[in-house]
C-alpha positions in Angstrom: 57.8 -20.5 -5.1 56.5 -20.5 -1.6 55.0 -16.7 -1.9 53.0 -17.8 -5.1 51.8 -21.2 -3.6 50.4 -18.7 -0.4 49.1 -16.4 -3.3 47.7 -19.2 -4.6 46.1 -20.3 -1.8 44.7 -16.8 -1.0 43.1 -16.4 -4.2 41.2 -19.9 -4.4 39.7 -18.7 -0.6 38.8 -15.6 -2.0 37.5 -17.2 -4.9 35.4 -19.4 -2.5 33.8 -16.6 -0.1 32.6 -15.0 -3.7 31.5 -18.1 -4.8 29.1 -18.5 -1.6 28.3 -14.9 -1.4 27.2 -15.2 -5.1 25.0 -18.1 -4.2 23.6 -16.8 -0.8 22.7 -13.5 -2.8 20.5 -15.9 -5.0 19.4 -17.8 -2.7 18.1 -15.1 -0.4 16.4 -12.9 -3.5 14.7 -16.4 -4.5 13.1 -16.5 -1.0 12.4 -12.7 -1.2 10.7 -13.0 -4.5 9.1 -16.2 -3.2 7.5 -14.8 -0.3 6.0 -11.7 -2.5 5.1 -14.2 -4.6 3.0 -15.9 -1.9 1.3 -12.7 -0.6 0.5 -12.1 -3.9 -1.4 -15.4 -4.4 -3.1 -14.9 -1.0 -4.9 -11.0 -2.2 -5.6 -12.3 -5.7 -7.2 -15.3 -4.2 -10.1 -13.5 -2.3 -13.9 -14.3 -3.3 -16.4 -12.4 -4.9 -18.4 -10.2 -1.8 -21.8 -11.2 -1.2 -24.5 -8.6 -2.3 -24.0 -4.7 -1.6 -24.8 -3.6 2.5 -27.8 -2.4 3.1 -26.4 -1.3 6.7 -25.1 2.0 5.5 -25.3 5.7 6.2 -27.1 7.4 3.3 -23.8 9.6 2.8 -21.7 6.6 2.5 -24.1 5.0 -0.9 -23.8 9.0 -2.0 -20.3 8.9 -2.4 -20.1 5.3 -3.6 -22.4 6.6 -6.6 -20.4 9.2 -6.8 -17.6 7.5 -7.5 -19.0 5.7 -10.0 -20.1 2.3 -8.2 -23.0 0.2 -9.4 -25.8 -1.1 -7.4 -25.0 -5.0 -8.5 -21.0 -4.1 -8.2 -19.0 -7.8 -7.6 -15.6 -6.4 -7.6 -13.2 -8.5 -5.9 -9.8 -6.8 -6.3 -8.1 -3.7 -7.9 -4.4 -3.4 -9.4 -2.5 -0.1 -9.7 0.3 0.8 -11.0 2.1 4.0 -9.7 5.0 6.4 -9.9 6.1 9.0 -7.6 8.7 10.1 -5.1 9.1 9.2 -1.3 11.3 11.2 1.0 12.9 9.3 4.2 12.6 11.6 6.8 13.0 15.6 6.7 14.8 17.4 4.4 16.3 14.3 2.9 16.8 14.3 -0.9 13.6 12.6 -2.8 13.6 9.0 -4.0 11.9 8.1 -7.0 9.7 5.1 -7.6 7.3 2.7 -9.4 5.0 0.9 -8.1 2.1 -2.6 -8.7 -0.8 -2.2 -6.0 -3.2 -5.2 -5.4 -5.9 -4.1 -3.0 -9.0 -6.2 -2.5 -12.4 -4.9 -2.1 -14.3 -7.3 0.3 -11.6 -7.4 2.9 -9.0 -5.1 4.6 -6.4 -6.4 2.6 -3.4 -5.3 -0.3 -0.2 -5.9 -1.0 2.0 -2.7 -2.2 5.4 -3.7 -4.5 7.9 -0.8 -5.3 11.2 -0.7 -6.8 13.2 2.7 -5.7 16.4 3.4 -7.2 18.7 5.1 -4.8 22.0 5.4 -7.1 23.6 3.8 -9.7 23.3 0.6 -9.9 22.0 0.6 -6.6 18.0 0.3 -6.1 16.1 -1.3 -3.2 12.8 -3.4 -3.1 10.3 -2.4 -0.7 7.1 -4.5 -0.2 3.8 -2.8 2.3 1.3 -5.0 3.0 -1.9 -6.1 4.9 -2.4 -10.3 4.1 -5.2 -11.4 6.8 -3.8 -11.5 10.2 -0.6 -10.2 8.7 1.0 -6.6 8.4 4.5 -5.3 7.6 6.8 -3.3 5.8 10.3 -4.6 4.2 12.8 -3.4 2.3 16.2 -4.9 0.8 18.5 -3.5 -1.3 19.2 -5.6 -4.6 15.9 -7.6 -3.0 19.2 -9.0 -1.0 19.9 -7.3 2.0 17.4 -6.5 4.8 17.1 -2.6 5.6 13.8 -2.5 6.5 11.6 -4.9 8.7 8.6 -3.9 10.5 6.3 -7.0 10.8 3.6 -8.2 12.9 2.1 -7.1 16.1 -0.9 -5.0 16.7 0.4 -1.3 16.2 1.8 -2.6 12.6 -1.4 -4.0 11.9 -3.0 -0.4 12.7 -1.0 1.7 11.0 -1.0 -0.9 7.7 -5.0 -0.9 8.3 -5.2 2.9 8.3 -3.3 2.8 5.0 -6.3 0.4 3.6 -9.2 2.6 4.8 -7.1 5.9 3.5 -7.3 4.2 -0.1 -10.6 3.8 -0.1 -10.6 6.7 -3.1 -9.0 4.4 -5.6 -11.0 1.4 -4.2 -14.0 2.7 -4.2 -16.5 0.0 -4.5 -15.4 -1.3 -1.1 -17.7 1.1 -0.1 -20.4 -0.7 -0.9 -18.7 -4.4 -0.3 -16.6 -4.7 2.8 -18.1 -5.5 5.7 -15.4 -4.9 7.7 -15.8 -0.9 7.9 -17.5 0.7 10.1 -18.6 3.9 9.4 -19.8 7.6 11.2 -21.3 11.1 10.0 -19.2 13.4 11.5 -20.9 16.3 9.6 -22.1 17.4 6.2 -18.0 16.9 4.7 -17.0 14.5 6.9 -17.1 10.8 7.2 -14.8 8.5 9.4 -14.6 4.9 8.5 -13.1 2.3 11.3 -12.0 -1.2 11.2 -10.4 -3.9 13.4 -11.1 -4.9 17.1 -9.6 -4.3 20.3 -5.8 -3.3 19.8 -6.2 -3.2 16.3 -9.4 -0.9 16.0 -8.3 2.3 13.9 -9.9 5.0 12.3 -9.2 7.7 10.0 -11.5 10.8 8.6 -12.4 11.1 4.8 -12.9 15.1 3.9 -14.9 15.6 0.9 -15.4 19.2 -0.8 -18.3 21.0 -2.1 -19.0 18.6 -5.1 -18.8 15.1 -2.9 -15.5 14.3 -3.9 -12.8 12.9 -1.0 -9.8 15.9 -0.7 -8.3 15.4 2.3 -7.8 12.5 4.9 -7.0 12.5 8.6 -6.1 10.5 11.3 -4.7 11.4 15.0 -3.2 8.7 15.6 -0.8 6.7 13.3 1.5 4.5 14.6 5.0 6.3 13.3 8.3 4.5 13.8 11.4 6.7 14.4 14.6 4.8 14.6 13.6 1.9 17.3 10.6 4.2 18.8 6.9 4.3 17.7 4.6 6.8 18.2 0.8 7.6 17.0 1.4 11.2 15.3 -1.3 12.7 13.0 -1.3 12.1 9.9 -3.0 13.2 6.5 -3.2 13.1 2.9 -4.8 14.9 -0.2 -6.0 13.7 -3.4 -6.9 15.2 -6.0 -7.1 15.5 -10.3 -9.8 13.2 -10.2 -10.6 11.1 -13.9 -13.6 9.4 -14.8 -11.3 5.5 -15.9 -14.3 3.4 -16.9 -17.4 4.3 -14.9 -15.2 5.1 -12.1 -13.8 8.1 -10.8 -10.3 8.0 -9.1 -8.2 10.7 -8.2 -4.6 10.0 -10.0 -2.2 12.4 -7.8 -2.3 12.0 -4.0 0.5 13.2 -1.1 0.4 11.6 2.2 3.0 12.9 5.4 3.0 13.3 9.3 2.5 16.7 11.0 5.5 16.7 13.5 5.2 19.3 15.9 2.9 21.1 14.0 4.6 21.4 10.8 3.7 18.9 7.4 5.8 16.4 6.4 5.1 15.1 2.6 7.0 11.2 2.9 5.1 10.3 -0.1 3.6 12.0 -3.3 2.7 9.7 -6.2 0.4 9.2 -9.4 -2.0 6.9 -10.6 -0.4 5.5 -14.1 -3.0 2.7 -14.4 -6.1 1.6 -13.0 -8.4 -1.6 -13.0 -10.1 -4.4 -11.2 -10.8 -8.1 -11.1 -14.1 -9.0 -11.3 -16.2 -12.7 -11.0 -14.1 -15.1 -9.0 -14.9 -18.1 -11.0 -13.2 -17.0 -13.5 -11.0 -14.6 -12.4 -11.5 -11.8 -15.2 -9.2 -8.6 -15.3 -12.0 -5.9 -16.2 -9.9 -3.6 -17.7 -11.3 0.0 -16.8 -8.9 2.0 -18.5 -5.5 4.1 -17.9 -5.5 7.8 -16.1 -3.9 9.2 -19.4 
């Protein structure tokens, strides 16, 4: 009798800790899902851009019509959903995702949602994100546990801001709209676009071909984190299988990675399921441009 009463007594703590466990699980997802939830409200709730610049290179309004922007454009956010793979560091096995993109067109701004499943029953919520003074990367497995956290500070900011300018291709009437880029002619091909101030001022290079369309990006100087070190590596990406979705044209499959001691690392290669973009922000309409097919 006195072994069962100890069993006893054993299994109602165990049942205990799994009760709490169960309910810190919850309760830590909720405030997860909460603060996504928040970042979330804070892009979608971004104002209509005053009237087009008139403060632009000639090259820059070229590849704005192009890319199928409008003179009177009053874009104020684009949604995207993606799909792709992502690799972790070198010669690690790929990881499959899907994604929801909220970028915003009159400010250096987006929000990035992905869901990667990693085995079974096992998958891992990863949210990337520029929200006014505010940059970071998080992930948690289950939405639960923390297993990435990169937040704040002036390098995060950077590289989440280069990510921003980079995406310019599938946001293209920021062109035309933001106000916070600043833009050179490097040559004929080449454009570099800037933004931020002081420890926060980045730029990256947009590569266009021989028909005007953007190929290639580049920056020198990334901020990369390995392990509990960051660095400014080069970086690049490359877009292409560009589709007219509306009036717009957007390239649907990009690849993005690091050059580590002169050799290319692809981290991310993904494709472009659905495109389209919020217009008047009195109302709030979802213009609905179309799918990439």
């Amino acid at each position: 009798m006195k072994h069962r009463g100890s069993f006893t007594v054993v299994a109602v703590g165990l049942s205990g800790v799994a009760i709490i466990a169960v309910v810190f699980a919850a309760v830590a997802r909720r405030i997860f899902l909460e603060r996504i939830e928040c970042l979330q409200r804070s892009v979608e709730q971004t104002r209509t851009a005053s009237d087009p610049r008139t403060d632009l290179p000639w090259q820059v309004h070229a590849l704005a019509l192009r890319l199928g922007v409008p003179a009177g454009s009053n874009g104020r956010i684009v949604q995207l959903t993606q799909s792709g793979e992502m690799w972790l560091k070198p010669g690690s096995k790929p990881l499959s995702f899907t994604a929801q993109q909220t970028i915003v067109i009159p400010e250096v701004a987006f929000l990035w949602r992905a869901q990667l499943p990693i085995s079974v029953g096992l998958s891992m919520n990863v949210i990337d994100y520029v929200v006014g003074h505010e940059a970071g990367l998080e992930g948690r497995l289950f939405g639960v546990l923390p297993v990435v956290h990169m937040a704040d500070g002036d390098t995060m900011f950077r590289g989440e801001a280069m990510r921003y300018l980079a995406e310019l291709m599938w946001n293209p009437d920021a062109l035309l709209l933001n106000r916070q880029l600043e833009w050179r002619v490097l040559n004929t091909r080449t454009l570099a676009v800037a933004t931020g101030k002081g420890t926060r001022r980045c730029e990256i290079r947009l590569i266009l071909d021989g028909a005007g369309d953007v190929v290639r990006i580049e920056a020198d100087d990334r901020p990369r984190q390995n392990g509990r070190v960051v660095t400014n590596c080069p970086w690049f990406g490359r877009a292409g299988d560009y589709r007219t979705i509306g009036s717009r044209r957007i390239p649907v499959q990009v690849e993005v990675g690091w050059l580590l001691d002169g050799v290319e690392f692809i981290y991310w290669r993904g494709r472009i399921e659905c495109w389209s973009m919020k217009v008047d922000g009195t109302t709030g309409r979802l213009e609905e441009l179309g799918s990439s097919g």
